[in-house]
Backbone as ProteinMPNN parsed JSONL, in Angstrom:
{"seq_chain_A": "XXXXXXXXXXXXXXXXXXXXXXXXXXXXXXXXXXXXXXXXXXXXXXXXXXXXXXXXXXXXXXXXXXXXXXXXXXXXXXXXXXX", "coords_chain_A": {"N_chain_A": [[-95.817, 125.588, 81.659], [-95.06, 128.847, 80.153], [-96.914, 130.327, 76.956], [-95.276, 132.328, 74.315], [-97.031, 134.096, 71.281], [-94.847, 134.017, 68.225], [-94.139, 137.163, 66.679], [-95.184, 138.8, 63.583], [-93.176, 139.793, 61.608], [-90.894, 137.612, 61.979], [-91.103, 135.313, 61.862], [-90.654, 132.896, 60.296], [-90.285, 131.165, 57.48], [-91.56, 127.616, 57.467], [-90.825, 127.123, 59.943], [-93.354, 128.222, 61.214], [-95.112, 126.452, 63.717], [-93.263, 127.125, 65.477], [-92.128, 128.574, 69.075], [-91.214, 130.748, 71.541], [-90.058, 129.859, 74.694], [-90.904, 131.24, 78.072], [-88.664, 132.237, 80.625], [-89.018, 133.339, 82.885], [-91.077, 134.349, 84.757], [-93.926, 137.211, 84.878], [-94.611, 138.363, 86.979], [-92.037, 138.466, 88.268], [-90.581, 140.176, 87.688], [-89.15, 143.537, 88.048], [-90.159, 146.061, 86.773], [-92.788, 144.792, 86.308], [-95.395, 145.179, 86.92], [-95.783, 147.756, 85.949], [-95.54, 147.641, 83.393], [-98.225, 145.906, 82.626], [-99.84, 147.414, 83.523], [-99.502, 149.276, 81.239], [-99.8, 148.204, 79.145], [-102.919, 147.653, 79.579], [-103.513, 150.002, 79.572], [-103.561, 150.65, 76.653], [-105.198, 149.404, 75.413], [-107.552, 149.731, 76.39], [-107.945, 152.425, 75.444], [-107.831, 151.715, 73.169], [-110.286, 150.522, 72.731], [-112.357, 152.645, 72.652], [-112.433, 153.85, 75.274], [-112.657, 156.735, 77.261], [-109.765, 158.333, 79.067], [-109.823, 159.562, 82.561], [-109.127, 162.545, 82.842], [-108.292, 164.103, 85.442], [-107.46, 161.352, 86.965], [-105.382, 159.465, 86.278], [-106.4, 156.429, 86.184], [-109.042, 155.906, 85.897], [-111.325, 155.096, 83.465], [-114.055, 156.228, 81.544], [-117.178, 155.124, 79.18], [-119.444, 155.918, 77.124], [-122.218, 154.104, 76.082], [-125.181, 153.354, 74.284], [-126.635, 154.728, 76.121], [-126.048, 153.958, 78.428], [-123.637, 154.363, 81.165], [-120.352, 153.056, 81.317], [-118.144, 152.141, 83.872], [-114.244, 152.233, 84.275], [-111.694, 151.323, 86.397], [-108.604, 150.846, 86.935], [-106.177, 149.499, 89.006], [-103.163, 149.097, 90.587], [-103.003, 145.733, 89.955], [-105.233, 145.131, 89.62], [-108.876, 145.122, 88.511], [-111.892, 146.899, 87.782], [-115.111, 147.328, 87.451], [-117.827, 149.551, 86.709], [-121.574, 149.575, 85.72], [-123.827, 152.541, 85.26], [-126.884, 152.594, 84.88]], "CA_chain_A": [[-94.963, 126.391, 80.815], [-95.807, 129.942, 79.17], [-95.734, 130.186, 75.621], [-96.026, 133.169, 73.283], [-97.125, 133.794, 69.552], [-93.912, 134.564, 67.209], [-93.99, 138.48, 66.039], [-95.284, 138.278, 62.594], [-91.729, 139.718, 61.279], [-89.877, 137.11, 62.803], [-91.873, 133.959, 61.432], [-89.615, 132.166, 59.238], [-91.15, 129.83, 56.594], [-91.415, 125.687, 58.171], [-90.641, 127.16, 61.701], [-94.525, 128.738, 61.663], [-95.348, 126.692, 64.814], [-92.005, 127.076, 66.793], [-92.701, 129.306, 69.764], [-90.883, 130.571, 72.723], [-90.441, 129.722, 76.147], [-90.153, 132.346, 79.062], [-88.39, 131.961, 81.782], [-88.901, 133.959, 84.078], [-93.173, 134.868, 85.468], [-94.118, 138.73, 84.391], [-94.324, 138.712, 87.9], [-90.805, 138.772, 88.817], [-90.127, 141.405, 86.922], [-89.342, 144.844, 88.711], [-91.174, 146.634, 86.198], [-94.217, 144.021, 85.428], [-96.751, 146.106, 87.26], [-96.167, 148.846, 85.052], [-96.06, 146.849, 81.954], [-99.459, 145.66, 83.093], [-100.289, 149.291, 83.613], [-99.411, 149.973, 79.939], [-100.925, 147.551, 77.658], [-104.157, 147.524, 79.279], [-104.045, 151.425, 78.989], [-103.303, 150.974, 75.129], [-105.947, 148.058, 74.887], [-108.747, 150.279, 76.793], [-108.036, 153.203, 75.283], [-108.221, 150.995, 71.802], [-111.594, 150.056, 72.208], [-113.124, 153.703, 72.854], [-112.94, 154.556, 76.711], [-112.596, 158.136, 77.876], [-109.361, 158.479, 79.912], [-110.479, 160.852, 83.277], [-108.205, 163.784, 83.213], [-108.249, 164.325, 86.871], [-107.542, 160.495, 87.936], [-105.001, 158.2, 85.056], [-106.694, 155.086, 86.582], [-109.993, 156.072, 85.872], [-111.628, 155.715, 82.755], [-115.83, 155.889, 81.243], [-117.133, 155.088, 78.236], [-120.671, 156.137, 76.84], [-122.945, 153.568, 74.98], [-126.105, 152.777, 74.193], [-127.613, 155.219, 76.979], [-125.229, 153.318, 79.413], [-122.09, 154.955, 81.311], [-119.577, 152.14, 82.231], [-116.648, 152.809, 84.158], [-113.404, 151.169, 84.353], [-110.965, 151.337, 87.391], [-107.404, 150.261, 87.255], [-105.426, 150.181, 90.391], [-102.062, 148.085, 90.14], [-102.972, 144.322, 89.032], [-107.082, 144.888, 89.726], [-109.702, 146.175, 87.877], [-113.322, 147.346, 88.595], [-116.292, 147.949, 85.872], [-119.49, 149.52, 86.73], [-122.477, 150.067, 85.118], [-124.903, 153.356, 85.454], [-128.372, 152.707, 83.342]], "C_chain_A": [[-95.758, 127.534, 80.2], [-95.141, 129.946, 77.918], [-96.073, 131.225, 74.737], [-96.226, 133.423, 71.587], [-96.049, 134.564, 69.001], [-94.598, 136.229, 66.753], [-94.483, 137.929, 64.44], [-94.345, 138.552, 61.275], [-91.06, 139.034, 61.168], [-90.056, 135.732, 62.017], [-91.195, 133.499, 60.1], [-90.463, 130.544, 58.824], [-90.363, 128.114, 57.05], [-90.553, 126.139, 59.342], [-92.035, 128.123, 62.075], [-94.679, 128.337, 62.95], [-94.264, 126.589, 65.855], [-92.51, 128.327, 67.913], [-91.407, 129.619, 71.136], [-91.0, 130.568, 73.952], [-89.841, 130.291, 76.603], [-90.021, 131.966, 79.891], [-88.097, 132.067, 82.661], [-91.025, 134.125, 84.031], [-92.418, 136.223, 85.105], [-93.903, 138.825, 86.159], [-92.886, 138.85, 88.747], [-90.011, 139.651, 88.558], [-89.721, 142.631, 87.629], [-90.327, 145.757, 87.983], [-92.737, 146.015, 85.205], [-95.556, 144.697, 85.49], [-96.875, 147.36, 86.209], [-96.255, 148.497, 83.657], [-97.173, 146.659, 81.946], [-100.474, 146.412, 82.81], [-100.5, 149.561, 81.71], [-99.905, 149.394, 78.816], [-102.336, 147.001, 78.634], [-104.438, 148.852, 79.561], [-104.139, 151.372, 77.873], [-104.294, 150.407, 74.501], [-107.069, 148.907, 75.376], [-108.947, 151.207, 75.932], [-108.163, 152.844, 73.599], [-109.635, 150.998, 71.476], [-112.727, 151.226, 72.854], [-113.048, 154.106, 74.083], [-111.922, 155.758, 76.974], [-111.107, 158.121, 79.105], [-109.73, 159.537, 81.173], [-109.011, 161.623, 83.423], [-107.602, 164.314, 84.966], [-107.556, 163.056, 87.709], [-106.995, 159.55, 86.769], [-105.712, 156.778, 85.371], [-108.194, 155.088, 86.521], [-110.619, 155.933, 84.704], [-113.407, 155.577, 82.135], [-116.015, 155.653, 79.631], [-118.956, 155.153, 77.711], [-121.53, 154.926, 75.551], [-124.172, 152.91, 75.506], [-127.106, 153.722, 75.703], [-126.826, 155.049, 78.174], [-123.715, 154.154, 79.945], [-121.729, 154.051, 81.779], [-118.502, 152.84, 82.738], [-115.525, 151.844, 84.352], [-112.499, 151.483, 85.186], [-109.91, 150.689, 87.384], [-106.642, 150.323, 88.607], [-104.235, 148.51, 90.413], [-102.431, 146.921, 89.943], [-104.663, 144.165, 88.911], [-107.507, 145.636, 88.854], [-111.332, 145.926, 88.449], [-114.051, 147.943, 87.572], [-117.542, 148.31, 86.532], [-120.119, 150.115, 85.924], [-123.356, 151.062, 85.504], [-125.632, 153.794, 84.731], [-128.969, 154.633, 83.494]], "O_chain_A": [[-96.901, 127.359, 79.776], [-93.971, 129.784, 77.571], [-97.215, 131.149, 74.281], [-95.485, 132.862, 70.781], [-96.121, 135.779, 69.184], [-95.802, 136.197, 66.498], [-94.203, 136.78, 64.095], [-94.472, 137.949, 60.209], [-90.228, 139.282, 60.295], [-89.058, 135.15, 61.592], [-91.432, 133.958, 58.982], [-90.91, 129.537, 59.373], [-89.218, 127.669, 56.98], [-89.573, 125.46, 59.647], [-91.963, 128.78, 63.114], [-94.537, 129.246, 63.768], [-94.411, 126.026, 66.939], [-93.381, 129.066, 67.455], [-90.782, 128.661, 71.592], [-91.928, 131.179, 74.481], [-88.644, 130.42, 76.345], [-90.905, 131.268, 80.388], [-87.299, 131.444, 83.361], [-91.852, 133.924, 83.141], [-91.22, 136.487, 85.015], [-92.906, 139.442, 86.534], [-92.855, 139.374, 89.861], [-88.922, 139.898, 89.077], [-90.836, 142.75, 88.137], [-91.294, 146.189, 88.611], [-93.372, 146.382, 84.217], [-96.456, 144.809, 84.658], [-97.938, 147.802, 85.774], [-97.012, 149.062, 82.868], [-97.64, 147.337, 81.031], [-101.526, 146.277, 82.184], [-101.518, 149.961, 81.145], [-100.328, 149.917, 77.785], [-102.767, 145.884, 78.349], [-105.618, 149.074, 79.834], [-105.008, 152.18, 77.544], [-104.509, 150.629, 73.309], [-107.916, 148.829, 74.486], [-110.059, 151.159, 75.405], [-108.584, 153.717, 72.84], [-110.153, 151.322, 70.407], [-113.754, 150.867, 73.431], [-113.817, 155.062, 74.185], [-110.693, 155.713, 76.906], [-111.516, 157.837, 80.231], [-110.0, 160.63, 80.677], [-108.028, 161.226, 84.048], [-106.526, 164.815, 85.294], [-107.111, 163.277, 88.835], [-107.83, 158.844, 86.204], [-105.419, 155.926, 84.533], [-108.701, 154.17, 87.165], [-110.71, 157.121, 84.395], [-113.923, 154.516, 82.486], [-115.101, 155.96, 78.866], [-119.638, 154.203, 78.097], [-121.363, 155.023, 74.335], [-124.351, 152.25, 76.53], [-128.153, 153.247, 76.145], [-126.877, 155.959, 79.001], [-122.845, 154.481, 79.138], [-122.382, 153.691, 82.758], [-117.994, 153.858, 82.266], [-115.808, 150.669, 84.586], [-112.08, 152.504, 84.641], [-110.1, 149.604, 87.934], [-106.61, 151.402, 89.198], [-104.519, 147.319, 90.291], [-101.621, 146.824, 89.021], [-105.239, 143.29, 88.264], [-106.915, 146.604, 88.375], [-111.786, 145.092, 89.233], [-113.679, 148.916, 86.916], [-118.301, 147.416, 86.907], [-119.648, 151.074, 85.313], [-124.03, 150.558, 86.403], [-125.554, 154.815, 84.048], [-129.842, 155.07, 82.744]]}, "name": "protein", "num_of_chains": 1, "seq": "XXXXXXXXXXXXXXXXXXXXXXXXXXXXXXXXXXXXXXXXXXXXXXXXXXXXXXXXXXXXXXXXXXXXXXXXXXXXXXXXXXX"}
């Protein structure tokens, strides 16, 4: 079973751990891939990385001397490092 955490709006006092169940897979979705797509653009682009202008599926992020890169391409991803 999948189960997700209540909204913290929603959370109604002595039903804290009630939870619901989905029932359907993200994957059956017609538009799951792009959901996919969109919160781990919002989640990358959260934690500092450079979208590439030239290439939405592309993005780098500078630290510590280090360039990583990050590669989306519909459900994969791809990180490298160049010291």
């Amino acid at each position: 079973m999948l189960y997700m955490k209540q909204p913290e709006c929603f959370v109604q006092k002595g039903q804290e751990n009630m939870m619901c169940l989905m029932k359907k897979s993200l994957y059956r979705l017609k538009q799951s891939l792009r959901q996919w797509y969109k919160q781990s653009n919002s989640f990358i682009i959260k934690v500092n990385y450079t979208r590439c202008e030239y290439d939405s599926c592309v993005y780098s992020k500078q630290c510590n001397g280090d360039l990583t890169y990050l590669l989306l391409y519909v459900d994969d991803m791809l990180i490298a490092v160049r010291k």
